[in-house]
C-alpha positions in Angstrom: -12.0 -45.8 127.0 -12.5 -48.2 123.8 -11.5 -45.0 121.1 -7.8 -45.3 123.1 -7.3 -48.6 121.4 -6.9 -47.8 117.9 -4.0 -45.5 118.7 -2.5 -48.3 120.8 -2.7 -50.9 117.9 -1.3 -48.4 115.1 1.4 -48.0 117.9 2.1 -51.6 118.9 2.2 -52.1 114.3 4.8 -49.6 114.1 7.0 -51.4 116.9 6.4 -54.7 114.8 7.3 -53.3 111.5 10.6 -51.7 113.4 11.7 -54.8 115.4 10.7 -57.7 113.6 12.6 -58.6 110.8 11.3 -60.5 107.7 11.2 -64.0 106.6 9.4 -66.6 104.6 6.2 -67.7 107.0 6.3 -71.4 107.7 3.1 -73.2 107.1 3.5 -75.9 109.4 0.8 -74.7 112.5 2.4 -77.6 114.8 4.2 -76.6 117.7 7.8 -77.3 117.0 10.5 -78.3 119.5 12.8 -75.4 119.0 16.8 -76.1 118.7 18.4 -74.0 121.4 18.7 -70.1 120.3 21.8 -68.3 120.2 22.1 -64.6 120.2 22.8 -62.5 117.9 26.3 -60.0 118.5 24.9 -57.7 120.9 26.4 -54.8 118.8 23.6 -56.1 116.2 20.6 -56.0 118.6 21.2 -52.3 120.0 17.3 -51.5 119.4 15.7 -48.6 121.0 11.9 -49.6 121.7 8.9 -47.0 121.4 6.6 -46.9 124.1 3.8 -48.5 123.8 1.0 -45.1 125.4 -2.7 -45.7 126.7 -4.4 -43.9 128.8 -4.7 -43.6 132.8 -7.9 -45.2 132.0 -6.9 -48.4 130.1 -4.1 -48.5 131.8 -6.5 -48.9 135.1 -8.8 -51.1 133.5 -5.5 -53.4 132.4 -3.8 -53.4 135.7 -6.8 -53.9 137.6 -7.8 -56.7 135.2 -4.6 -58.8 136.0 -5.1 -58.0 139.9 -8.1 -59.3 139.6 -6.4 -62.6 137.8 -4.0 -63.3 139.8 -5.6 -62.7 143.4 -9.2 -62.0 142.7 -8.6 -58.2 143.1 -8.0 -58.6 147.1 -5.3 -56.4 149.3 -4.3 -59.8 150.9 -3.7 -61.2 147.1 -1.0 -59.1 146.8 1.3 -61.1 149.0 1.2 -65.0 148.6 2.8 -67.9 148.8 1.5 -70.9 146.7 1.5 -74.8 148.2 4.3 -76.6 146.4 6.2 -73.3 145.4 9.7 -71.9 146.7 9.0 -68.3 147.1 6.3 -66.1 147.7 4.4 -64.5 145.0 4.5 -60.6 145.3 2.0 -57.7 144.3 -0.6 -57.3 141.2 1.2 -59.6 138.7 2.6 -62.0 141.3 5.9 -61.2 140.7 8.0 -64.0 141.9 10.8 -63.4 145.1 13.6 -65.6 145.4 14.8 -66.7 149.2 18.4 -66.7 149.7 20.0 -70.1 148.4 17.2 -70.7 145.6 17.7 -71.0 142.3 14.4 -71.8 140.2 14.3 -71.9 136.5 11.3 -69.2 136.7 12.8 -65.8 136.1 12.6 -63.3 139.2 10.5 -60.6 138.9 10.0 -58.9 142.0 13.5 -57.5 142.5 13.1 -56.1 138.3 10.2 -54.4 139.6 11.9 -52.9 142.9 14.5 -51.8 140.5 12.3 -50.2 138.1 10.2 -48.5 140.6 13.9 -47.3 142.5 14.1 -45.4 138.9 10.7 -43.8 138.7 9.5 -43.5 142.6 12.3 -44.5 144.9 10.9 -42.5 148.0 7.5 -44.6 148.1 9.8 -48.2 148.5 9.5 -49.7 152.2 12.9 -49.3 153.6 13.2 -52.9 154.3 12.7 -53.8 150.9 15.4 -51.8 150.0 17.5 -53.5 152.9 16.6 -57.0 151.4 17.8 -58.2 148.2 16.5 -61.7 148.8 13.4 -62.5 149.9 13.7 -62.6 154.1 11.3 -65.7 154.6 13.0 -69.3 154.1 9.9 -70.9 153.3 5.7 -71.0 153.2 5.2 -71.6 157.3 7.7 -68.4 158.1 6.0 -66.6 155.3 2.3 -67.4 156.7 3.4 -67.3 160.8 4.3 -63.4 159.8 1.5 -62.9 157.3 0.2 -59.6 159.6 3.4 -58.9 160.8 4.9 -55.3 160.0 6.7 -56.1 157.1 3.9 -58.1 155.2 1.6 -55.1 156.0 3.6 -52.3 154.7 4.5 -54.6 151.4 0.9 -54.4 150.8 -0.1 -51.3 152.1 2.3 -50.3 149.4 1.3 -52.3 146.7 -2.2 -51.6 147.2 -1.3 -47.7 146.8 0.8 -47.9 143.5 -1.2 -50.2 141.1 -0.6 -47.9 138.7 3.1 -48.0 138.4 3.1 -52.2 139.0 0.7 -51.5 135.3 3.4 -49.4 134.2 6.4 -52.2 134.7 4.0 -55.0 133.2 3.4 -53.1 130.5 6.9 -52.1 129.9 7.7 -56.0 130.2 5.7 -56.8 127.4 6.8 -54.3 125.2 10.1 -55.9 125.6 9.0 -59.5 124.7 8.7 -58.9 120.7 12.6 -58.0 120.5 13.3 -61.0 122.8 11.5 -63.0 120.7 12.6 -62.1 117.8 16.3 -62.5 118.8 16.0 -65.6 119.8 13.2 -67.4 117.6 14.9 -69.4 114.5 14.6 -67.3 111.7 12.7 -69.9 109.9 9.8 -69.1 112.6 9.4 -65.1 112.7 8.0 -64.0 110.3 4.3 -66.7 111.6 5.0 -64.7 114.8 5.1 -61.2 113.6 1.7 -61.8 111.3 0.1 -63.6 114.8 1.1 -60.6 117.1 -0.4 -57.7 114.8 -3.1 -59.9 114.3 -3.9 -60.5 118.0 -3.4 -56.7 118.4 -5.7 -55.3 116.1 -8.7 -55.5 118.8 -8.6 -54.2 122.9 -8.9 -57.6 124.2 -6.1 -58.8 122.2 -3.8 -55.9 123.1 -4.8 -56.8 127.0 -4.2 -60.8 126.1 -0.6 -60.0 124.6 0.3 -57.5 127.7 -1.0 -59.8 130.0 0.3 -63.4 129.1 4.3 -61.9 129.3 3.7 -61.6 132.8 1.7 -64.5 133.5 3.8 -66.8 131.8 6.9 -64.8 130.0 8.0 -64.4 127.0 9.1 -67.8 126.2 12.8 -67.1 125.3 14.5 -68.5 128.6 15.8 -71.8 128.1 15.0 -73.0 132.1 11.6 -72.3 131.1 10.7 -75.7 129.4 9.6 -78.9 129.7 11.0 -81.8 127.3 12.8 -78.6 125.4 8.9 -77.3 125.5 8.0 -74.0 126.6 4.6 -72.2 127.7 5.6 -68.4 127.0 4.4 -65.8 124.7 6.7 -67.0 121.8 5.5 -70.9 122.1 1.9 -69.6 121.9 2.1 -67.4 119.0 3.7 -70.4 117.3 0.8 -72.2 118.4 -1.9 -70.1 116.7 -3.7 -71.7 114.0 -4.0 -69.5 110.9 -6.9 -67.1 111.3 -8.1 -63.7 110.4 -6.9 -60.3 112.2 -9.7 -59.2 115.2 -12.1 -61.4 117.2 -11.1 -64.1 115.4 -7.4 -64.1 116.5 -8.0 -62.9 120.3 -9.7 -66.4 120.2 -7.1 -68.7 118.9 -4.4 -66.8 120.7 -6.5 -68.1 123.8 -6.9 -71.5 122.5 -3.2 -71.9 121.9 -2.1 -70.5 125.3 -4.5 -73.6 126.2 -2.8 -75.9 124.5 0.4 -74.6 125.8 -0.6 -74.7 129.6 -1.7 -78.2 128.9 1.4 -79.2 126.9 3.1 -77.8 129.7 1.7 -79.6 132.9 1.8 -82.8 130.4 5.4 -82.5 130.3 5.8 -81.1 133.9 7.5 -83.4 136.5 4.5 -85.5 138.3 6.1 -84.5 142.2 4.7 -81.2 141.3 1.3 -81.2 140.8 1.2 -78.9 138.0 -2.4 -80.2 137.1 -3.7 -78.5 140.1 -3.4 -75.4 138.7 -5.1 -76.4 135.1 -8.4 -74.9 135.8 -7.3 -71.5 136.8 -5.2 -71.3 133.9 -7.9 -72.3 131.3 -10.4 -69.5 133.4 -7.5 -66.6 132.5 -6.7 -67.8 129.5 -10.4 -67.3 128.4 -10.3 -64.1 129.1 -8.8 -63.1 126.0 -11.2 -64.0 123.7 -14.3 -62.1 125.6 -13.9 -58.4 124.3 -14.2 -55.7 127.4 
């Protein structure tokens, strides 16, 4: 499975050199508070992004890897609904699922996924997903009260039989973060982030750490998604990175900085919600890109 990799990286180089355009690197390795980004014409950013391929094998292994992240690889993982959050958290990437009347500042990710999945597999979607744009339970009590209930079970009888093509949507996720990124980022910052990504991607563990983090924690251009004008997302961390050579070196600081983001963020995060709580399982994930596979 490891001789996949190098044909990933050359891939995931060739999507850099496309997409990213280039600027004078800034030297400053603090982690600034960025103005807020305007986009460009959308007649400028008409980009049409190459896949990024890997096997049925390291696909597996990376899909299987963030089930085990986010749920600790169980069936029953795949439908949850954290203490102090609004909506349940659905399937191997805990992709969030709004209730009617809610509008968080996290971006929604379940109903991209149904979406996604209505393009590539629509037969396989439970009906009643299909039937329900929002998600049907108000609140954590309804939610656990029909935990073995029909519905639940189907939604993960469901999940549990297409792993593969929740991989496939993460995967496509994060190839979409570097042109976000990059159309959002001051310019003055873009060029640091395209020399952190292809360094962080030059080694298997990396190219799992970079596919991974956009769905953990997204891709850092939403506005809603910071703290003190702060955010946590793929783009805060690779400004983050300290300067550091390409491979082993760079999965490790790109760990170290999604640290210091997660701890920025719950610094910054309002007290009533207990963000510190979750500090622990963060760091544990988060240290999982520097180990190699």
């Amino acid at each position: 499975m490891m001789q996949a990799y190098p044909a990933v990286t050359a891939i995931l180089a060739t999507v850099l050199q496309v997409f990213l355009v280039s600027c004078s690197p800034s030297v400053n390795t603090a982690s600034p508070v960025l103005p807020s980004t305007r986009q460009h014409p959308a007649a400028m950013e008409q980009h049409d992004v190459a896949g990024i391929v890997l096997s049925a094998a390291s696909k597996q292994k990376i899909g299987n890897k963030i089930w085990q992240n986010e749920s600790g690889g169980t069936t029953a993982g795949l439908t949850h609904w954290n203490t102090g959050e609004e909506f349940p958290s659905i399937g191997i990437g805990h992709f969030i699922w709004y209730p009617l009347g809610f509008k968080g500042r996290w971006t929604e990710s379940f109903p991209l996924f149904v979406a996604y999945v209505n393009q590539h597999k629509p037969e396989s979607i439970p009906k009643w997903i299909m039937a329900n744009k929002h998600c049907p339970w108000p609140d954590k009590t309804s939610f656990t009260r029909d935990f073995h209930g029909p519905r639940l079970q189907a939604l993960r009888h469901w999940l549990a039989n297409n792993v593969s093509l929740q991989t496939d949507f993460i995967i496509k996720t994060s190839r979409q973060a570097i042109p976000n990124i990059m159309r959002s980022a001051p310019s003055a910052h873009k060029e640091r982030i395209r020399i952190n990504y292809q360094k962080v991607s030059t080694t298997a563990h990396g190219t799992y750490a970079l596919i991974d983090y956009v769905n953990f924690k997204g891709d850092g251009t939403n506005p809603s998604e910071r703290y003190n004008d702060q955010g946590w997302g793929l783009m805060w961390v690779l400004l983050e990175m300290k300067d550091t050579d390409s491979g082993q070196a760079a999965a490790s600081e790109f760990a170290a900085a999604a640290i210091r983001c997660l701890d920025r963020r719950i610094k910054n995060s309002p007290k009533a919600r207990g963000e510190i709580r979750w500090r622990a399982g963060w760091h544990n994930r988060c240290g999982t890109y520097a180990k190699p596979f």
